[in-house]
FILUM-645209 format. One line per 8 residues: their letters; for each residue x, y, z of C-alpha. Coordinates in pm, whole numbers, plus 50000, padded with zeros to 5 digits. Layout:
N
a	X/Y/Z; ...
% end
This chain:
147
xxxxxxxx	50000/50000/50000; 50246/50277/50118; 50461/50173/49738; 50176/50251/49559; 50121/50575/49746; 50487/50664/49747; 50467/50626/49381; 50170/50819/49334
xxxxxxxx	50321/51086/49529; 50617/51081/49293; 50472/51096/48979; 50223/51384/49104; 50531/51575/49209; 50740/51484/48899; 50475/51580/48652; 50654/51738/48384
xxxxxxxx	51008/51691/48456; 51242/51480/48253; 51561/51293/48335; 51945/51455/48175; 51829/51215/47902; 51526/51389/47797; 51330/51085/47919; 50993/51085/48169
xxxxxxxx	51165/51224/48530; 50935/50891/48660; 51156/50652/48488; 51481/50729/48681; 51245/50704/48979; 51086/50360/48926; 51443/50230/48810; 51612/50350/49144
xxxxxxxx	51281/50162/49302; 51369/49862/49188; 51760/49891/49203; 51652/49912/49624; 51438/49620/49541; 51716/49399/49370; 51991/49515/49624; 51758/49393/49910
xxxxxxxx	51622/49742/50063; 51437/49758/50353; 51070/49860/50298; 51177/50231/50379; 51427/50211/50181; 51174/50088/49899; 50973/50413/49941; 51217/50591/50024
xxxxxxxx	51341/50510/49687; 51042/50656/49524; 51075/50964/49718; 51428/51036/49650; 51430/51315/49459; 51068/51503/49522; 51239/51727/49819; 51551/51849/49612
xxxxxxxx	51350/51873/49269; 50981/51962/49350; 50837/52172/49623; 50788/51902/49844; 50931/51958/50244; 51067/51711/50435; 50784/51751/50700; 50544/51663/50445
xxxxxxxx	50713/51333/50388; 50702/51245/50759; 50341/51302/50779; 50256/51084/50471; 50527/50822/50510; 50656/50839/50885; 50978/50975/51029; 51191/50695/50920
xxxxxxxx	51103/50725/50556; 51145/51116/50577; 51524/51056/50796; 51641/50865/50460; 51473/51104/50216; 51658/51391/50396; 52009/51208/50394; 51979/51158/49997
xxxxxxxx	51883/51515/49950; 52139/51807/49896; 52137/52034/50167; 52214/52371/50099; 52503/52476/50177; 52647/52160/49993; 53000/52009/50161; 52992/51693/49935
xxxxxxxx	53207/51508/50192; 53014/51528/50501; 52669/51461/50288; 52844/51124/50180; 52987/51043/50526; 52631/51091/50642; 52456/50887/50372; 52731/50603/50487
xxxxxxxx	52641/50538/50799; 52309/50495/50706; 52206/50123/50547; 51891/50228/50376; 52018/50580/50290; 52340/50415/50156; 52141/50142/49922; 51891/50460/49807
xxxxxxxx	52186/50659/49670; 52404/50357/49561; 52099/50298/49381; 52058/50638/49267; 52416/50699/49123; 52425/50393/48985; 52138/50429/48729; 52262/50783/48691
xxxxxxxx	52582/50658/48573; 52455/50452/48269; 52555/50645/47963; 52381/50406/47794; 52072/50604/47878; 52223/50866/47657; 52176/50859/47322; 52518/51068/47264
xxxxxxxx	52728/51132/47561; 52942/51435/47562; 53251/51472/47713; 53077/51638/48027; 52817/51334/48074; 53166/51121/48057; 53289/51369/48372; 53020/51337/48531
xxxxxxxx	52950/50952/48543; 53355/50913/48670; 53254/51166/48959; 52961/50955/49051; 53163/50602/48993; 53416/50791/49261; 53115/50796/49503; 52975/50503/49439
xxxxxxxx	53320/50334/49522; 53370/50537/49860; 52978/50452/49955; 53099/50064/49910; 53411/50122/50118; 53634/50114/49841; 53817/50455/49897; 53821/50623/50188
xxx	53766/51015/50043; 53552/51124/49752; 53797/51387/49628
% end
């Protein structure tokens, strides 16, 4: 039941937005779903997983997400979402500690690292997807900084 409703709430809140490939904003959504789902997510991490990105790219506050999804759905949502000021370090070092955040944004980069989603990469989609394989390798304990 909450799935549904967490993706519901998604695809309200995404209406009209559309991935760095030019492709339905919902689609990068459901496939970080079901990257949590394969990787063996918790059930907050599964809606959590729909939520992702509705805080940092809609107008969606984190107190909203606690109401409609409870505070351990919201805790994750707000560990995968940018805070402003950014420090990318500390952000990561937070995510880390946390199992279901970690899965959420391993899940996350990884689909946003598949150039094969792009039809023809540039040079700065090729920069970009070596920045995230960087934090993807420090959020499996790979390296020890992100820089």
């Amino acid at each position: 039941m909450s799935i549904e409703r967490a993706k519901a709430f998604a695809t309200k809140h995404h209406k009209g937005q559309v991935d760095k490939a030019g492709a339905d904003y919902m689609s990068h959504v459901v496939q970080v779903y079901e990257n949590v789902c394969h990787a063996g997510g918790s059930e907050d991490a599964k809606i959590a997983a729909l939520l992702h990105d509705v805080v940092e790219d809609t107008a969606v506050e984190i107190d909203e997400i606690a109401r409609e999804f409870g505070s351990r759905v919201a805790e994750i949502v707000k560990l995968v979402t940018k805070p402003k000021p950014f420090h990318e370090q500390s952000y990561f070092d937070a995510i880390k500690v946390d199992e279901d955040a970690r899965i959420v944004k391993l899940a996350d980069l990884s689909h946003n690292s598949d150039l094969s989603r792009i039809t023809s990469p540039t040079e700065k989609d090729i920069a970009r997807t070596k920045k995230y394989h960087r934090k993807i390798a420090f959020l499996k304990d790979e390296i020890e900084v992100i820089n």
